[in-house]
NUMIGU-558567 format. One record per residue (C-alpha): residue in three letters; y negated, x, z negated. Coordinates in steps of 0.1 Angstrom, whole numbers, padded with zeros to 4 digits. Layout:
residuo | py | px | pz
ala | Y | X | Z;
...
//
This chain:
residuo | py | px | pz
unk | 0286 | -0289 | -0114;
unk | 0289 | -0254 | -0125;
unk | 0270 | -0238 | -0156;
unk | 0274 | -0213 | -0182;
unk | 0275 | -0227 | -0215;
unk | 0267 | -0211 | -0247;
unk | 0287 | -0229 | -0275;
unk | 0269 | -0205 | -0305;
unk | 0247 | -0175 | -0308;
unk | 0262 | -0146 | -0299;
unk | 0263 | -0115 | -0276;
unk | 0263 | -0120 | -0239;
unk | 0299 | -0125 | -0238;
unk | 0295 | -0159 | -0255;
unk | 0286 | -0175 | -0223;
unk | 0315 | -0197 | -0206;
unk | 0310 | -0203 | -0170;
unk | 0324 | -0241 | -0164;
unk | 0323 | -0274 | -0150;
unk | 0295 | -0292 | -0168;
unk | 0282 | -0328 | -0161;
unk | 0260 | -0339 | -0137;
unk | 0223 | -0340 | -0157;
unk | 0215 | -0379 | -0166;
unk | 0178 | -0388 | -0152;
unk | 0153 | -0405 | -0168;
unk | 0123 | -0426 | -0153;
unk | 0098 | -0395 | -0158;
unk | 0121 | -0369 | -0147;
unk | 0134 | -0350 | -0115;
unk | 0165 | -0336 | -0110;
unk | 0164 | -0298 | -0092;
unk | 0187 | -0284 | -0070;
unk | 0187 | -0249 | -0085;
unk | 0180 | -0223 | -0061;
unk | 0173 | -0196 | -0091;
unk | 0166 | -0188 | -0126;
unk | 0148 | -0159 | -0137;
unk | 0166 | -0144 | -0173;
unk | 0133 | -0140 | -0200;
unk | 0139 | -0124 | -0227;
unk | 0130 | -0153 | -0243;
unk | 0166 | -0166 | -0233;
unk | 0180 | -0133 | -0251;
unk | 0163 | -0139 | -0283;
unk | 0178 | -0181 | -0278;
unk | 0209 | -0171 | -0271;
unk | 0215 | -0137 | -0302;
unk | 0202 | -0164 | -0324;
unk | 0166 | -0145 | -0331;
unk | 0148 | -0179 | -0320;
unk | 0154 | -0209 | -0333;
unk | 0124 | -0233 | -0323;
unk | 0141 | -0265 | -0302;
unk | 0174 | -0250 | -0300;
unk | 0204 | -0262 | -0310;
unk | 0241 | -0256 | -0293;
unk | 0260 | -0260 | -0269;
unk | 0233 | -0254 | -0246;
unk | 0228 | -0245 | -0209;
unk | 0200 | -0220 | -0208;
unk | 0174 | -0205 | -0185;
unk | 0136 | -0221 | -0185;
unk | 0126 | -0203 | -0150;
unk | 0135 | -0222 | -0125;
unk | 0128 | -0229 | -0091;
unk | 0150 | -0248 | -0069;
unk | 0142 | -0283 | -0045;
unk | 0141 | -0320 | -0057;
unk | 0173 | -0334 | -0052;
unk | 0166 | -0370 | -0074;
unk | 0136 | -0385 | -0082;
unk | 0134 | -0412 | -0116;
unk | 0116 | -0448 | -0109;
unk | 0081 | -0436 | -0123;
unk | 0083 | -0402 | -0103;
unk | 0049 | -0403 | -0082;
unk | 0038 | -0366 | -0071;
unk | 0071 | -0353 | -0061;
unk | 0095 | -0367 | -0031;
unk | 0134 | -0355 | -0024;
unk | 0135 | -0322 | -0009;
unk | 0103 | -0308 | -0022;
unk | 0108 | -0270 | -0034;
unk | 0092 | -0269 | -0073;
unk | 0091 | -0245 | -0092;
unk | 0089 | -0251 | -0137;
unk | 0070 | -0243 | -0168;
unk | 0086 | -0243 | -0202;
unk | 0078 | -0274 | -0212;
unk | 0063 | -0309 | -0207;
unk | 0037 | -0328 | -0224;
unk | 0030 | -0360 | -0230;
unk | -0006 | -0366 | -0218;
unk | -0018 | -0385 | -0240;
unk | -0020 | -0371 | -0276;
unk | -0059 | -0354 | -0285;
unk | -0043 | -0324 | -0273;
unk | -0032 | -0330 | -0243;
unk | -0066 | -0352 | -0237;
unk | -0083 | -0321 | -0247;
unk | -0071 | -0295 | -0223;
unk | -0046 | -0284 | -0251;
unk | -0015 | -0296 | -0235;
unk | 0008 | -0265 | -0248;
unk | 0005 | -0275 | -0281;
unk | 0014 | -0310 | -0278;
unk | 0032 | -0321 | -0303;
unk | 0053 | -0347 | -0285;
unk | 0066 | -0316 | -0258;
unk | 0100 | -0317 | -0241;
unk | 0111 | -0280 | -0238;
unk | 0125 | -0272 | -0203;
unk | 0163 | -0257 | -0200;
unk | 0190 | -0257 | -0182;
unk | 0182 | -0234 | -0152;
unk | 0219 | -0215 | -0155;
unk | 0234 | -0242 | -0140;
unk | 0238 | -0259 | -0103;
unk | 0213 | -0289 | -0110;
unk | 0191 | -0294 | -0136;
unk | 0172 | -0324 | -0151;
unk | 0127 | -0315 | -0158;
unk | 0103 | -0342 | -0165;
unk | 0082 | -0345 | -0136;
unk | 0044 | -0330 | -0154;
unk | 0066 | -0296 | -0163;
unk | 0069 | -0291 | -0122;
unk | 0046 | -0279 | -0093;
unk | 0049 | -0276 | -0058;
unk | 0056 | -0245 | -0039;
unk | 0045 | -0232 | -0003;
unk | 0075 | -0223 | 0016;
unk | 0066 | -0188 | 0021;
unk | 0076 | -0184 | -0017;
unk | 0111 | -0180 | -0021;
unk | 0128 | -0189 | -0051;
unk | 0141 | -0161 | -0062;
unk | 0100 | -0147 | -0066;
unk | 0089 | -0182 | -0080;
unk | 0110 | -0188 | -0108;
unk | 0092 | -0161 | -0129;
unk | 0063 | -0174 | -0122;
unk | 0057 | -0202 | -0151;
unk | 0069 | -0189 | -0186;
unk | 0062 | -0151 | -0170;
unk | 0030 | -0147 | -0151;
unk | 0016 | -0181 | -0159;
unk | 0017 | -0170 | -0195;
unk | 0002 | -0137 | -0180;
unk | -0031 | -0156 | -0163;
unk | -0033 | -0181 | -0201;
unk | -0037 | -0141 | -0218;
unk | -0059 | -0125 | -0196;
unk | -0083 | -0152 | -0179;
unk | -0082 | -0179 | -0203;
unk | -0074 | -0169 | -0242;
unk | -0087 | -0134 | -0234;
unk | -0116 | -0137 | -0211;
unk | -0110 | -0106 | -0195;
unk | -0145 | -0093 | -0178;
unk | -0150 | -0063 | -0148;
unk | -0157 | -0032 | -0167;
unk | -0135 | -0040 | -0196;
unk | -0108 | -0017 | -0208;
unk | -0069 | -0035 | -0215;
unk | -0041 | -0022 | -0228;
unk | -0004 | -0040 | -0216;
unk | 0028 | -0036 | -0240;
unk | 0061 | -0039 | -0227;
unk | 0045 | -0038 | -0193;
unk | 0072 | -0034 | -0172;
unk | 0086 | -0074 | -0186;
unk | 0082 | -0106 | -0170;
unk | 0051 | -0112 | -0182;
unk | 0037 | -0073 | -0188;
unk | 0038 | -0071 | -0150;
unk | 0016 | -0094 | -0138;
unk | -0004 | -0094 | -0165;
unk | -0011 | -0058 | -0152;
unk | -0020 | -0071 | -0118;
unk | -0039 | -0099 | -0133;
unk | -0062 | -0074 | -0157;
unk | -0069 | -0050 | -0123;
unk | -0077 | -0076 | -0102;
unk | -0104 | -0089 | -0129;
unk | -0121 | -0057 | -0128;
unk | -0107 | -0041 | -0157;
unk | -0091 | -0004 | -0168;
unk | -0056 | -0011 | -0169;
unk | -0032 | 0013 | -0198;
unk | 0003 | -0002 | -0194;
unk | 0030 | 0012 | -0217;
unk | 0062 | 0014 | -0212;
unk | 0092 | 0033 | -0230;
unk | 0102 | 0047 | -0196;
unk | 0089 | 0079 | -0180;
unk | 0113 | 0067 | -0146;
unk | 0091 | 0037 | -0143;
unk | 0057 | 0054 | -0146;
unk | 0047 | 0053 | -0105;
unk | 0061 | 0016 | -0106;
unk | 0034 | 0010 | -0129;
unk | 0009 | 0029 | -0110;
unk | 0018 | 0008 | -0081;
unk | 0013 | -0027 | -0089;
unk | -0025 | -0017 | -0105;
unk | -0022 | 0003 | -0136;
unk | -0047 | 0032 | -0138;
unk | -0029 | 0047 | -0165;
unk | 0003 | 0047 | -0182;
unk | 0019 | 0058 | -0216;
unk | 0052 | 0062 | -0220;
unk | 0060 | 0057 | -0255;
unk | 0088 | 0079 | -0270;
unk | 0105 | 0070 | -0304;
unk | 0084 | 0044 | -0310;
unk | 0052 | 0071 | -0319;
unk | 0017 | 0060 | -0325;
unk | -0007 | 0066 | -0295;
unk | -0033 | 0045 | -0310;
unk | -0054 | 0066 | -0323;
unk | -0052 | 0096 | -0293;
unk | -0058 | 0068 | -0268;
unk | -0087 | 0061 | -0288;
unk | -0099 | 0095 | -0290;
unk | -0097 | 0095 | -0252;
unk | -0121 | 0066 | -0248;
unk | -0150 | 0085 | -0268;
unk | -0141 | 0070 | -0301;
unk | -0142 | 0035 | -0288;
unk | -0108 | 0020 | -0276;
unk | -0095 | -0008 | -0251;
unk | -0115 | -0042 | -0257;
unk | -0085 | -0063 | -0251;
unk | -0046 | -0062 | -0262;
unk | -0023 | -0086 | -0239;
unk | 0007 | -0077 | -0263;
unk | 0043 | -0090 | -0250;
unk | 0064 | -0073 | -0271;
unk | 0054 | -0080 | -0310;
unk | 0057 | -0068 | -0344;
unk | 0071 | -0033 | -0332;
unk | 0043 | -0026 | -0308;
unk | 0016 | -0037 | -0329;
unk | 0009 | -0008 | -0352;
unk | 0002 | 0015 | -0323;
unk | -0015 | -0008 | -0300;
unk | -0038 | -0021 | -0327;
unk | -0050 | 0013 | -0337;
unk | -0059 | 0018 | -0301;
unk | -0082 | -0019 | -0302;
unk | -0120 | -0016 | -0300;
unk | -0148 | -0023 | -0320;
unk | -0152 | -0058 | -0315;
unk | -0118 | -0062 | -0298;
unk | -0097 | -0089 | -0283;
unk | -0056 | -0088 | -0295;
unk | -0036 | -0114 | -0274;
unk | -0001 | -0121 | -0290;
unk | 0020 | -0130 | -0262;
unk | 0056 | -0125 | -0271;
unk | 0078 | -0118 | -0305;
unk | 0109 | -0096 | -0291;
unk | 0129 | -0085 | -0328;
unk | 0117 | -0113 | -0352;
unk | 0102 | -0086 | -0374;
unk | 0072 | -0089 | -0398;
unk | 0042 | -0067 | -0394;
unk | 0019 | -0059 | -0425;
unk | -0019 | -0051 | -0421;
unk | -0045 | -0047 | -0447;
unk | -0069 | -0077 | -0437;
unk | -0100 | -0049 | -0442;
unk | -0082 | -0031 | -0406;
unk | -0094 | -0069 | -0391;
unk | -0132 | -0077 | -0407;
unk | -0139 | -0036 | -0406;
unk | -0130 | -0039 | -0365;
unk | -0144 | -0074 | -0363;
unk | -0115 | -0080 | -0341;
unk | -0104 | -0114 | -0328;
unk | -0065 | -0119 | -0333;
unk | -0055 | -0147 | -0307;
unk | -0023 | -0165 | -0297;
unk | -0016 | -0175 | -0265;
unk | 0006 | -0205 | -0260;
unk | 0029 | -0201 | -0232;
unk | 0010 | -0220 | -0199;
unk | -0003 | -0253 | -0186;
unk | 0007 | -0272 | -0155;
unk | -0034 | -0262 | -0142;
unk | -0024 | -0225 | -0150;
unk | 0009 | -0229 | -0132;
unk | -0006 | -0239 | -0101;
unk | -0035 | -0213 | -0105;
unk | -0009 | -0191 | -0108;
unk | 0012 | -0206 | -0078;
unk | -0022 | -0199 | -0053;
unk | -0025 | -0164 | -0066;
unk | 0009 | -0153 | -0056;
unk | 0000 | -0173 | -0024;
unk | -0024 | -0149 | -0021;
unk | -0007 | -0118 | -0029;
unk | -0024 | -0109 | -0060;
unk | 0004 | -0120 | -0083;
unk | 0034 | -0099 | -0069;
unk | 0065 | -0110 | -0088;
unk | 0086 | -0079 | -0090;
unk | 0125 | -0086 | -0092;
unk | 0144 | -0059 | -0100;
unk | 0180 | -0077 | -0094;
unk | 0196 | -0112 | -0081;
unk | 0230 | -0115 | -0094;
unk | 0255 | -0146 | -0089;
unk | 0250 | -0173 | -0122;
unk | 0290 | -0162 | -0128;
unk | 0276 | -0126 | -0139;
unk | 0252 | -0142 | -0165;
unk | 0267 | -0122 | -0195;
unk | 0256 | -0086 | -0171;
unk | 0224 | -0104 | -0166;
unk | 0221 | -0109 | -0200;
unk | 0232 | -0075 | -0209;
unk | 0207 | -0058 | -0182;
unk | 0174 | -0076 | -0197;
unk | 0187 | -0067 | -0231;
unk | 0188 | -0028 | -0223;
unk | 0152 | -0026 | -0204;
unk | 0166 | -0006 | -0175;
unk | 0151 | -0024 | -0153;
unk | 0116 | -0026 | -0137;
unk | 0108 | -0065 | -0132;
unk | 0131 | -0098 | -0133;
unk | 0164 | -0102 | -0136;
unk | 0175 | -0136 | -0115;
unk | 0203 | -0155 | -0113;
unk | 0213 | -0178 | -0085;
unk | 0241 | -0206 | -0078;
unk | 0274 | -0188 | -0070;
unk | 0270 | -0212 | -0034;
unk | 0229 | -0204 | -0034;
unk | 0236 | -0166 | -0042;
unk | 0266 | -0168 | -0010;
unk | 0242 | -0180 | 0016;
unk | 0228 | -0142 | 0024;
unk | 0219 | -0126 | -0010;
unk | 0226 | -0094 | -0021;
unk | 0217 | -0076 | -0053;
//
């Protein structure tokens, strides 16, 4: 089959597209036809070496996949051949006190999902869901590590509530977007940032009521603050990390929720802990997304209130352009890559 291999960290041109073999199958897994792979910019930071965690070289890349089930392994019971599936980022075991306590995505046993930039694909059957066939793959491959993580910030580690004010960074991202949709359709006052004054009326159209566009990296905090009486937003979902924190912080509430979503730059950020107590704000984590959220998240784009955006679908031969499109943020929504013989059957950019 045909993949593109990275052999060491490295700029986009360190990807070599080339025959790989066929993925081996174990009892508990599924092998995918792939019919696309979004490109997170958690594959960037794997692939310039920024993160490290379960990665190791050479590796095929790509953890957003959607694509049908081509084999099934002897234990397989929820899935059958040529069932369309799309993935989260990882399987758990089931069995450990997290995973017996609704804590799955911290498991300590969990098998990270890869592999997506290639023709087939081996996933262990609990890191899959169904899809409805009015969902093409191209949409559904960003929903599990991107808006799944979006609904784990804003329903679940968040708790979100009508009337609430949230702030989105790096809104215009895989999981900035529909967290964005997410937050409005919970009843909230959406601000999405976003470095970009060209993709303002994007963000106006898929729910934000207001946007800042953040120039040179300058502090609204404290004006967005002033704007809401003195108060601020109750709730953070922040995606981007150590360089947007500063700002968005300074804009937090009284009382305050900040969501950690994403780390883009591997950067450290330094805050008198006084700023927290003073605010009595609640720093949170949130851990990427459970097989329940993924198929929470699967009936909400059913629905129409998750509305993946995809801003290109390139050919898995143009990886290192993919690659090199995410990197420079030009883009409003997903970058995707398909199977040179998926992208061939009717797909243009």
């Amino acid at each position: 089959m045909l993949a593109a291999v990275a052999y060491q960290p490295g700029p986009p041109s360190v990807f070599k597209i080339e025959e790989a073999s066929f993925p081996e199958i174990k009892p508990d897994e599924i092998i995918l036809k792939v019919g696309a792979c979004g490109v997170s910019y958690r594959d960037v930071v794997e692939r310039n070496g920024t993160y490290r965690r379960d990665v190791s070289f050479p590796s095929i890349m790509g953890i957003e996949i959607a694509g049908t089930v081509a084999v099934i392994g002897d234990q397989i019971s929820r899935f059958s051949i040529g069932d369309r599936v799309c993935t989260k980022a990882f399987s758990s075991c089931g069995q450990c006190r997290y995973c017996r306590t609704g804590r799955e995505t911290t498991c300590r046993q969990r098998r990270v999902v890869r592999g997506g930039y290639a023709e087939y694909v081996a996933v262990a059957e609990d890191a899959a869901v169904l899809l409805p066939d009015q969902i093409p793959f191209e949409s559904a491959c960003v929903l599990g590590p991107g808006a799944g993580v979006a609904l784990n910030a804003v329903r679940d580690t968040a708790h979100v509530e009508i009337g609430e004010t949230v702030l989105v960074t790096g809104a215009t991202g895989g999981v900035g977007v529909p967290a964005v949709q997410l937050a409005r359709h919970a009843g909230a006052t959406v601000y999405a940032v976003t470095r970009s004054e060209d993709k303002r009326q994007a963000l106006l159209d898929i729910g934000a009521h207001h946007v800042i566009v953040q120039r040179n990296g300058e502090n609204y905090g404290k004006s967005l603050r002033a704007e809401l009486g003195g108060e601020g937003v109750d709730v953070v979902i922040d995606t981007v990390g150590s360089r947007a924190f500063q700002a968005a912080f300074d804009a937090l509430a009284p009382h305050g929720r900040y969501c950690f979503v994403g780390e883009l730059t591997g950067e450290e950020i330094n805050i008198n802990p006084a700023r927290i107590f003073f605010k009595r704000a609640a720093l949170l984590g949130v851990g990427s997304v459970s097989r329940v959220q993924l198929e929470d998240t699967v009936a909400l784009a059913t629905q129409g209130i998750i509305q993946p955006q995809i801003a290109k679908v390139l050919p898995l031969t143009r990886i290192a352009e993919a690659h090199r499109l995410v990197e420079s943020a030009s883009e409003m929504g997903r970058i995707v890559v398909k199977p040179d013989t998926e992208y061939a059957q009717g797909e243009t950019e």
